[in-house]
C-alpha positions, 0 to 999 in steps of 0.5 A: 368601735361604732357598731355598724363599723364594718357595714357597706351601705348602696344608698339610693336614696333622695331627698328626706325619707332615706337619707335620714335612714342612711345617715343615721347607719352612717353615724353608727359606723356603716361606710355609705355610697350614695350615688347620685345623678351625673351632673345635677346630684340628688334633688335635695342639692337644690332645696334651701336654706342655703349657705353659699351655694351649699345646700343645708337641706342636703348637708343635714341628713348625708353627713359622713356619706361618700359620693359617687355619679352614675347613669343608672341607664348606663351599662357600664354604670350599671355593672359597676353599681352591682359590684359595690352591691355585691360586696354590700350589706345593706341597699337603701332606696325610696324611689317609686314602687317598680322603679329599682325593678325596671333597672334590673335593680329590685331585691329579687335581683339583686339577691342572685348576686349576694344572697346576704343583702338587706334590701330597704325600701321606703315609699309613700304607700307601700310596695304592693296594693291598690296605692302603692305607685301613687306619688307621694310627700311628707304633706299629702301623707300627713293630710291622707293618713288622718293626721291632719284632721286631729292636728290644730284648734276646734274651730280652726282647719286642719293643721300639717306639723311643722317638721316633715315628721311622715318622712323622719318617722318612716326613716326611724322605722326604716332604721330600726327595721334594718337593725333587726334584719341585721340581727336576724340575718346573723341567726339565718345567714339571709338577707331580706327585703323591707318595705317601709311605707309612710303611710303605715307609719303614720297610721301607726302613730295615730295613738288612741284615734285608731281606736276611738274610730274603729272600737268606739265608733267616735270621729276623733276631733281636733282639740288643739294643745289639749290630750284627749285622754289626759286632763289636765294636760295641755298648754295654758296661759300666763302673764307673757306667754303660755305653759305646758302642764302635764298633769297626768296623774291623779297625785299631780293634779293634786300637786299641780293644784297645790301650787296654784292654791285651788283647793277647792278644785283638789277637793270637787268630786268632778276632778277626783278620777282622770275619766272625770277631769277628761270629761269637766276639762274645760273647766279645769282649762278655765280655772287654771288659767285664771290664776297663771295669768297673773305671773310670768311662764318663768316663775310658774315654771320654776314653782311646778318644777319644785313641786315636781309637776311636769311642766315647761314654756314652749319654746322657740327653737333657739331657746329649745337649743340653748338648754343645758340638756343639748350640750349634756347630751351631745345633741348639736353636733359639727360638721365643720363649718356647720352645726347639726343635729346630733344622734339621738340612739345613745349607748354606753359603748359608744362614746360621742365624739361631738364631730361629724364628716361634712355631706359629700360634694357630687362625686367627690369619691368617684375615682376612688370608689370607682377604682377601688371596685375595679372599674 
């Protein structure tokens, strides 16, 4: 049985941001209701890439979900969506901050009627403070929370990634956050409100840069492939293409050295010590690369990869899903026609069945649910 099995979801939720929240509830078990605007369904129906008419933005992050259309300024709409919520586990929702509020929709209402439920919420700054009804995506987010000031070359300009990581990070955490007011409900018997901002995630995720700011007093810089901590870890060039090598450790650079028959490095007092190699990187940086120049990414990755240095090419995303580990780890998944990302929170007593339901057409479980909750 999936854990989440006998779990109700209210999902309204748009966009990325929740919806990765709720779908991975789904792929564990939880039974989602997503409702949706009456006739044009949630914004991202309408973003690329397409396949016919079908939107995959859409259909990759609310597989396995059920649909249902409702006015929410409507009465009737109204009384029937807290009949499903009185009944519900979990309420998912990454409106703006005072939105669920002014439909009499907000945790504090909602807890009359069912004093159980864990209700999550998912914004760009957070459901109080100075910035908390500002408007927000995964871009700006990236751009104001400092990330992109550390993100890309010295001498080029700041650099967004290129997934939506803001959005998917404050859709883990808001995943992992209802996981533990699950756990904590059993313990107390209460429900509890959430709030996720993506703002804080990203903050939370700036590594050492928080540090380097507030203790050391330093302004963290971008320094494109390369770690600030590490050395030698970063990306170097071969005869066609470029390596990654990690050579996070003392014995691995060693080892890494080994391999490229630079003794002499191995031996230099200014590389002994990690601090020291941070320090003298761009030349370690340089004499690396003159060696790698001269044979392929494929032979050098072979040659780390017995010598047991931590190493791989960068690969394009094709190449990424063509390794073995994708089909070892279940990690492509069909949502028949489509092929989709898999689930990543593997456990032992949860065996992957490798198939997902497709994502709902708009209200295509409307009169269903709609009966089935008495209206």
């Amino acid at each position: 049985m999936k854990p989440f099995k006998n779990l109700l979801v209210a999902d309204f939720t748009h966009v990325l941001s929740g919806p990765f929240t709720t779908m991975l509830l789904s792929d564990l078990g939880a039974r989602v209701i997503k409702f949706e605007r009456p006739v044009v369904g949630e914004d991202s129906r309408q973003f690329g890439p397409y396949v016919g008419n079908t939107s995959m933005y859409f259909e990759n992050v609310n597989r396995g979900k059920e649909s249902v259309a409702v006015n929410l300024k409507a009465d009737d709409d109204l009384a029937f969506v807290k009949k499903i919520i009185e009944k519900a586990d979990i309420v998912v929702e990454n409106f703006r901050p005072g939105t669920m509020a002014k439909l009499g929709l907000d945790y504090d209402s909602l807890k009359k009627i069912n004093p159980k439920i864990i209700f999550a919420s998912i914004s760009g700054f957070g459901q109080t403070g100075s910035m908390s009804k500002l408007p927000a995506y995964d871009e700006l987010i990236q751009a104001m929370s400092g990330f992109m000031s550390v993100t890309g070359e010295p001498d080029g300009p700041p650099i967004k990634a290129g997934p939506s990581i803001s959005d998917m990070l404050a859709g883990v955490y808001a995943f992992s956050s209802i996981s533990t007011a699950l756990y904590q409900r059993e313990m107390t018997g209460q429900g509890c409100q959430i709030d996720i901002s993506m703002f804080d995630c990203m903050i939370s995720f700036l590594e050492t840069d928080v540090v380097s700011d507030k203790v050391l007093h330093q302004d963290p810089k971008r320094i494109g492939n390369k770690h600030p901590s590490i050395s030698p870890f970063a990306s170097f060039t071969c005869k066609d293409n470029q390596i990654v090598i990690c050579a996070a450790t003392d014995k691995l650079f060693q080892l890494a050295c080994d391999v490229l028959g630079l003794e002499d490095l191995k031996t230099n007092p200014k590389f002994i010590l990690n601090k020291d190699r941070v320090v003298n990187r761009d030349v370690i940086f340089e004499e690396f690369n003159k060696v790698l120049v001269n044979d392929t990414v494929a032979n050098w990755y072979d040659k780390f990869v017995k010598a047991g240095v931590p190493a791989g090419p960068i690969n394009d995303v094709d190449q990424a899903l063509s390794l073995p580990v994708i089909k070892d780890r279940d990690m492509l998944v069909t949502a028949d026609p489509y092929i989709l990302p898999g689930c990543p929170i593997k456990l032992s007593t949860l065996k992957e069945s490798g198939k997902r339901r497709l994502a709902p057409k708009l209200n295509a479980d409307g009169n269903k649910i709609r009966k089935e909750f008495g209206v």
